[in-house]
C-alpha positions, 0 to 999 in steps of 0.5 A, a space after each residue: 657367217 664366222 668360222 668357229 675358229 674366228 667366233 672363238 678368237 673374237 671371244 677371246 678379244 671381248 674378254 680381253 677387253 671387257 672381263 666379267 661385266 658385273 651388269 650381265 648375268 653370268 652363266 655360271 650364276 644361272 648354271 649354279 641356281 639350277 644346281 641348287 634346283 636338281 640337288 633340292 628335287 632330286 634329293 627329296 625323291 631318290 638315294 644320295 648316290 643316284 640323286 647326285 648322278 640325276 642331278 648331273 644329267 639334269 643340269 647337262 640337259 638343261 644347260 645344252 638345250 638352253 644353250 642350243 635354243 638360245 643360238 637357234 633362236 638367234 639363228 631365226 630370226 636372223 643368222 647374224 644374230 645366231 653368230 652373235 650368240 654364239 660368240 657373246 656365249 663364248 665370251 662368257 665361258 672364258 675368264 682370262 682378264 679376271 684371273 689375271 686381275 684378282 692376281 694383279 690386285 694381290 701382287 699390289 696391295 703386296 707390293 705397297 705394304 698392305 697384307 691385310 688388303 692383300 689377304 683380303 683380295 687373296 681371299 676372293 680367290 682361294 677357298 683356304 683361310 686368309 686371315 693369318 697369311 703372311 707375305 710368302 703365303 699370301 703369295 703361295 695362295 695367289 700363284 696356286 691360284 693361277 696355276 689351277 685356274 688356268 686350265 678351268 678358266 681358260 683352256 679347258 672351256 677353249 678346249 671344249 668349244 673347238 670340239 662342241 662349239 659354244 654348247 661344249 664350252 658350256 657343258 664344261 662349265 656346268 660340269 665344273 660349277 657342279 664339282 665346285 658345288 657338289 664335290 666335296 668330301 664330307 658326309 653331306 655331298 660325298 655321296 651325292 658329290 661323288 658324279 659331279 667329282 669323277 665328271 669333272 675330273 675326266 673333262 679336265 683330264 686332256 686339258 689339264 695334261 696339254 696345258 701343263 705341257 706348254 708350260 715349259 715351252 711357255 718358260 723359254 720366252 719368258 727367261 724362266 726354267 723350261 727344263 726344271 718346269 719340265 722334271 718338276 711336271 714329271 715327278 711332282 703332277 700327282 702330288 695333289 688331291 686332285 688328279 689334274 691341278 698338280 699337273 699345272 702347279 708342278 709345271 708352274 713351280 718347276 718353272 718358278 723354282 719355288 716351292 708350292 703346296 704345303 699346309 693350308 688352314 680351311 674353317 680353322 683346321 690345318 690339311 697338310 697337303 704335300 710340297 709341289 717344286 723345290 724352294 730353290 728361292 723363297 716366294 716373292 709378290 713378283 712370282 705373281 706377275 711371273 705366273 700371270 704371264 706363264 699362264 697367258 702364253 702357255 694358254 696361247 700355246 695350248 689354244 694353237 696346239 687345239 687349233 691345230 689338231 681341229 683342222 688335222 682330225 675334224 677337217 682334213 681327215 674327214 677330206 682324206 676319205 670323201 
């Protein structure tokens, strides 16, 4: 049998290597048809408050027994094949390659001149409109991209599978297919939406923090601004509707020295949201690529500062008092 510390490395590896193979059924797909299946069942027989609060428990419950069942089935028939799942369910929680792909695709169709193209492969990556970006805010878009992304799509499911193991990465990753499809704020899921919200905003609340704290340590190899990255996290962290995704964006851009945040157009209304960083430079396709590798070494870090409190609080601790 491998550790879970090894299963997760190997998972980490497989992505690496392989990304999000569009042959396999991806979990967040299977996760998302269930979403739609409670919403429907649940909407139909109870209030809008407590459908959405059902709903929550119902995908948690089918997701960690899915998860567990499949391992322990693994498991039977043989404890190779348990570990096995187990890894290959890791691997599919984790999109590290692909965050850093879609970006890369950005940078270049920038890079050669075409931003048509470049808003189109923006587009398959932010929720705003694309179509009338220009270069600086097609770069904006990708870059916030990454900052948001890199906890939701890399450490925060690395977090939670040194705390649950495959079943608590993928009980994170229902908790946020959830809020990406039942948190919104308009008359339809504001009600509904409203548990799947504040769920996902307390699962990202230490991964979101812990991140954002290496992302100045991060800068130091990387020859950017650790201690602009470091006041801009401070003064900037909450100056986004979301209580976790400034955190990120304000490291990245401190760390940048550019200036994110700003007015997005969504369906063709124009939300004046607030400047996260200062524009001590204008935004170039290169800041991509610069938040690609912010976003890779900040995550390395982040992953070895939970290894690190996983062998103090999970295994020594417990050692002190047997």
């Amino acid at each position: 049998m491998i550790g879970l510390e090894y299963q997760i490395l190997i998972a980490i590896l497989l992505d690496q290597l392989f990304g999000d193979p569009r042959w396999l059924p991806h979990p967040v797909r299977i996760i998302g048809a269930a979403c739609t299946w409670c919403e429907r069942i649940t909407r139909a027989l109870l209030p809008p408050l407590v459908a959405g609060i059902s709903s929550v428990i119902l995908v948690l419950a089918l997701t960690g027994a899915t998860t567990w069942g499949m391992i322990a089935g693994a498991t039977l028939l043989h404890p190779w094949l348990g570990t096995a799942a187990s890894i290959v369910i890791l691997y599919t929680t984790i999109a590290t390659r692909d965050l850093v792909r879609h970006s890369t695709e950005v940078h270049a169709a920038l890079q050669n001149g075409d931003l048509p193209e470049a808003r189109k492969r923006v587009g398959m990556i932010v929720g705003r409109d694309t179509a009338n970006l220009d270069q600086a805010g097609v770069t904006r878009a990708a870059v916030e991209s990454v900052a948001e992304s890199m906890v939701d799509g890399v450490t925060a499911p690395l977090f939670f599978a040194l705390l649950g193991g495959p079943v608590g990465a993928m009980l994170y990753k229902a908790i946020n297919t959830m809020d990406s499809m039942f948190g919104y704020k308009n008359a339809q899921y504001l009600k509904f939406g409203w548990a799947a919200a504040r769920l996902d905003d307390l699962a990202n609340f230490i991964p979101a923090r812990l991140t954002s704290l290496m992302i100045p340590a991060a800068s130091f190899p990387l020859r950017l601004d650790p201690k602009r990255s470091l006041l801009t996290l401070l003064r900037d962290r909450f100056a986004h509707a979301s209580p976790n995704s400034g955190h990120t964006e304000a490291a990245v851009a401190g760390a940048l020295g550019v200036q994110l945040g700003g007015p997005n157009s969504y369906f063709g209304t124009v939300v004046e949201k607030p400047a996260i960083g200062d524009a001590t430079r204008p935004l170039e396709p290169q800041d991509i690529l610069r938040a690609n590798h912010l976003m890779l070494l900040a995550s390395a870090l982040t992953l070895l500062v939970c290894l690190a409190l996983r062998w103090h609080v999970i295994i020594l601790l417990p050692a002190l008092f047997s």
